[in-house]
C-alpha positions in Angstrom: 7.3 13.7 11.8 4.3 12.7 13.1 3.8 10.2 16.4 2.4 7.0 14.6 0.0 4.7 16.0 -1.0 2.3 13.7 -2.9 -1.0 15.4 -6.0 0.7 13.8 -5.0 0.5 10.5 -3.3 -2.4 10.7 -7.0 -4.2 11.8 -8.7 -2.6 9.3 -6.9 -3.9 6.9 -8.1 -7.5 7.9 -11.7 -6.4 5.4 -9.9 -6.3 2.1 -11.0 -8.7 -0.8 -8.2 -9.6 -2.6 -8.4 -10.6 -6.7 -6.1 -13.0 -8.1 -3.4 -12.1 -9.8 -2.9 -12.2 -13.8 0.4 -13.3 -14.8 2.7 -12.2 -17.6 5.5 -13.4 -18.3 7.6 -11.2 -21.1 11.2 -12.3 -20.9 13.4 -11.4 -23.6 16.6 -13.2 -24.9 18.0 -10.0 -25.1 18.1 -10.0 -21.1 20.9 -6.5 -21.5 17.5 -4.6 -22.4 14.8 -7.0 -21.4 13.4 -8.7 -18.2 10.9 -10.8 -16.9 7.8 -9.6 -15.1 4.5 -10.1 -14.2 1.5 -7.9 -13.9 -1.0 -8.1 -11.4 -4.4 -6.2 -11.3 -6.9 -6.4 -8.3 -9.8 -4.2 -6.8 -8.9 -1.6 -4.3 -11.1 -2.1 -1.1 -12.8 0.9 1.3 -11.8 -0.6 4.4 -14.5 1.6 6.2 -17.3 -0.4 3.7 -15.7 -3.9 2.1 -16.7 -2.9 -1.1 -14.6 -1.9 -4.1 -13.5 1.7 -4.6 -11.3 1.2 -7.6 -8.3 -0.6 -8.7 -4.6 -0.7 -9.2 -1.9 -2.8 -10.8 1.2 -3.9 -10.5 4.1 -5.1 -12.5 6.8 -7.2 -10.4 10.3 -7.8 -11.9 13.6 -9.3 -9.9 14.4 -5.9 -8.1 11.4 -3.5 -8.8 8.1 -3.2 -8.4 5.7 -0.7 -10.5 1.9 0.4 -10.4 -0.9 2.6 -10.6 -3.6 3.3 -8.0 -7.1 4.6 -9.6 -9.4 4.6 -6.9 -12.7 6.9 -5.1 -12.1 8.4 -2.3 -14.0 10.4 0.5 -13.5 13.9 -0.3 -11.9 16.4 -2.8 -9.3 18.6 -2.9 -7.7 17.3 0.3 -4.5 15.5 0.9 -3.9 11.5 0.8 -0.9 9.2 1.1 -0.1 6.2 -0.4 2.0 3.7 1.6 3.5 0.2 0.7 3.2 -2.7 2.8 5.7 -5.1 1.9 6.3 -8.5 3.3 9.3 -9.9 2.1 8.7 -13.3 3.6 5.0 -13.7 3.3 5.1 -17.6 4.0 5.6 -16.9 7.5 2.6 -15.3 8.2 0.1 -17.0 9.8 -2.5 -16.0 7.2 -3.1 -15.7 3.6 -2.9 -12.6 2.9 -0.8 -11.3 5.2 -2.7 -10.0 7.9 -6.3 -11.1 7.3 -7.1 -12.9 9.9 -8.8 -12.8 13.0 -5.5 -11.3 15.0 -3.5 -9.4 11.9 -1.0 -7.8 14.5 0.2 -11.7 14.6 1.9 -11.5 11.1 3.0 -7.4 12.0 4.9 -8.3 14.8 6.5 -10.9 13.7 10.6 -10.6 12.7 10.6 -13.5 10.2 7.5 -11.8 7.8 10.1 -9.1 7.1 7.4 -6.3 6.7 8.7 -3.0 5.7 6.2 0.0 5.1 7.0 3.4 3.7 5.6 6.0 1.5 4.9 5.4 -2.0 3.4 9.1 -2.5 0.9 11.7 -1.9 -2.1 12.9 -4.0 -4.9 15.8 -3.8 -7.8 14.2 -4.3 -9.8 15.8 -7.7 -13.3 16.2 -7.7 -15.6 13.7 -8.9 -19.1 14.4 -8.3 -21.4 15.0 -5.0 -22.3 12.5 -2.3 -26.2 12.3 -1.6 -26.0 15.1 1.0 -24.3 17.6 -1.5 -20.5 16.9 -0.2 -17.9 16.9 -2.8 -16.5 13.6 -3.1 -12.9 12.6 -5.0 -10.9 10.3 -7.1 -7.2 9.7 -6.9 -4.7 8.4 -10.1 -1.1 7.5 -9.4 1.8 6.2 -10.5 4.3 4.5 -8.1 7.5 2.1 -7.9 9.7 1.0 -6.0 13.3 -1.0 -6.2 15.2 -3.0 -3.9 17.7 -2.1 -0.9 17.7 0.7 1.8 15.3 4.5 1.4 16.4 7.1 3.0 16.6 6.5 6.6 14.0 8.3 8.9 12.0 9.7 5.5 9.6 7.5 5.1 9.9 4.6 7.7 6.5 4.0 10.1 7.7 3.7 13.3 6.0 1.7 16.6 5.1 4.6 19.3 8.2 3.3 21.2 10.3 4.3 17.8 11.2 0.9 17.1 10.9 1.4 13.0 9.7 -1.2 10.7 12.1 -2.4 8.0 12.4 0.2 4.8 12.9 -2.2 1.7 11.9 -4.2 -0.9 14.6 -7.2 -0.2 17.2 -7.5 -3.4 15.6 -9.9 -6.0 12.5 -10.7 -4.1 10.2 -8.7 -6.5 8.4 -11.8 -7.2 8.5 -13.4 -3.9 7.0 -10.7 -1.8 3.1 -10.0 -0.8 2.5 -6.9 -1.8 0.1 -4.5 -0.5 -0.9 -0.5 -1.5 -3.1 1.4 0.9 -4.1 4.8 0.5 -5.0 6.8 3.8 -7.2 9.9 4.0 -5.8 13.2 6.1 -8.5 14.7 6.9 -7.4 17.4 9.9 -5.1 19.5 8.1 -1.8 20.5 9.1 0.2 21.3 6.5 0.4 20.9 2.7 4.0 19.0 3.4 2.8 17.3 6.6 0.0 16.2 5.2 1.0 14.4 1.7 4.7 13.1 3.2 3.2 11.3 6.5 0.9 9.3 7.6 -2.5 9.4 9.2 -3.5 6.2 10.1 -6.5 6.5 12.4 -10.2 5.3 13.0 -11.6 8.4 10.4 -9.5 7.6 7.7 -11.2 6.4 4.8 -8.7 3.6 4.1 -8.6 2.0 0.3 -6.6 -1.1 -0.2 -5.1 -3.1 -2.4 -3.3 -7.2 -1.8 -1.1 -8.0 -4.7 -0.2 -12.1 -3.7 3.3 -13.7 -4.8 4.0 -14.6 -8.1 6.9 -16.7 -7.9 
C-alpha cells in the first residue's frame, strides 16, 4: 500500500458546489421485499477548476447506499479511483457540508464527525475527444454501493502518515443520516495496473472530481 498524505485533498475539497438533493420516498407495505429510499442527484465538481465535470446519484436506504458517477476527466486510458467520504455524524461538523469551510481539516480531525473513507472502485478512463492542444481527454461511468458495518480491514482504509486509520464504515442504519461524499482521483504516474486502480493518489496534480450528497433524514 501506498504512504498516504492527504491534507491536499482534503483542502481541495473545500471548492465543491453542492446541488440539493431530490427526495423519493418509495416505501412499500410489503416491507419483506420493499424499503424506503431516497435518491439524490448533484453535479460532480473539478476541484482543480470549480466548475461541473459531470454528475452522479445516489439512492440511500437504512443500511445501503447505491450510485453512479458519470463524470470528464483529465486524460484517457489511464487509471482513476473512486473513494467514499462518509461522515456518519455530519451535525458535528463545524460546516455545512462537511469540510467546506475555511479550515476543512477542523471537521477531518475531529472523533465525533465519525468520517470513514475507503474505496468505492477504480475505472480506466475511455476516450472522449481532444483537449485544445491535441491531448486525449476522458470520461468515466460507474456503478458503486456500499452497506453498513466493517470492510475488510487494511484493504481499503486511508490511513494518516502516522498509520492512525480512519474509520471503514457506513454506521448500521444511518443510510439516511450520513453526508455523503464521492470523489474521484486521477493517478497519473503509473505504477502498476493493481496499484494504481486499488489505492489512492491524493496529491496536488490530481485532477480531483467531487460530488456532496447532504442528509436526507
Amino acid at each position: 500500500m501506498k504512504l498516504i498524505v492527504v491534507p491536499t485533498f482534503l483542502l481541495a475539497i473545500a471548492l465543491v458546489i453542492v446541488a440539493s438533493p431530490a427526495r423519493s420516498d418509495n416505501a412499500k407495505a410489503n416491507k419483506k421485499t420493499y424499503q424506503a429510499n431516497t435518491y439524490q442527484a448533484v453535479d460532480m465538481v473539478g476541484l482543480d477548476t470549480g466548475t461541473a465535470q459531470g454528475a452522479a446519484w445516489l439512492i440511500r436506504s437504512k443500511n445501503r447506499l447505491q450510485g453512479r458517477v458519470m463524470v470528464n476527466v483529465a486524460t484517457a486510458g489511464d487509471a482513476y479511483t473512486i473513494w467514499w467520504v462518509i461522515f456518519n455524524n455530519p451535525k458535528k461538523c463545524t460546516y455545512t457540508p462537511c469540510t467546506v469551510g475555511a479550515n476543512p481539516l477542523d471537521d477531518l480531525l475531529n472523533p465525533a464527525v465519525g468520517v470513514s473513507i475507503f474505496s468505492a472502485s477504480g475505472a480506466i478512463s475511455a476516450h472522449n475527444g481532444n483537449a485544445e492542444d491535441g491531448t486525449s481527454v476522458g470520461v468515466i461511468n460507474v456503478d458503486v454501493k456500499t452497506v453498513a458495518g466493517r470492510h475488510p480491514r487494511g484493504l481499503f482504509v486511508l490511513d494518516w502518515v502516522d498509520g492512525t486509520p480512519f474509520g471503514d464504515r457506513l454506521a448500521r442504519g444511518n443510510g439516511f443520516g450520513a453526508e455523503v461524499h464521492l470523489v474521484v482521483d486521477q493517478h497519473p504516474n503509473f505504477e502498476s495496473w493493481v496499484e494504481e486502480l486499488t489505492t489512492t493518489n491524493f496529491g496536488p496534480n490530481s485532477n480531483h472530481r467531487a460530488a456532496v450528497f447532504l442528509v436526507t433524514d
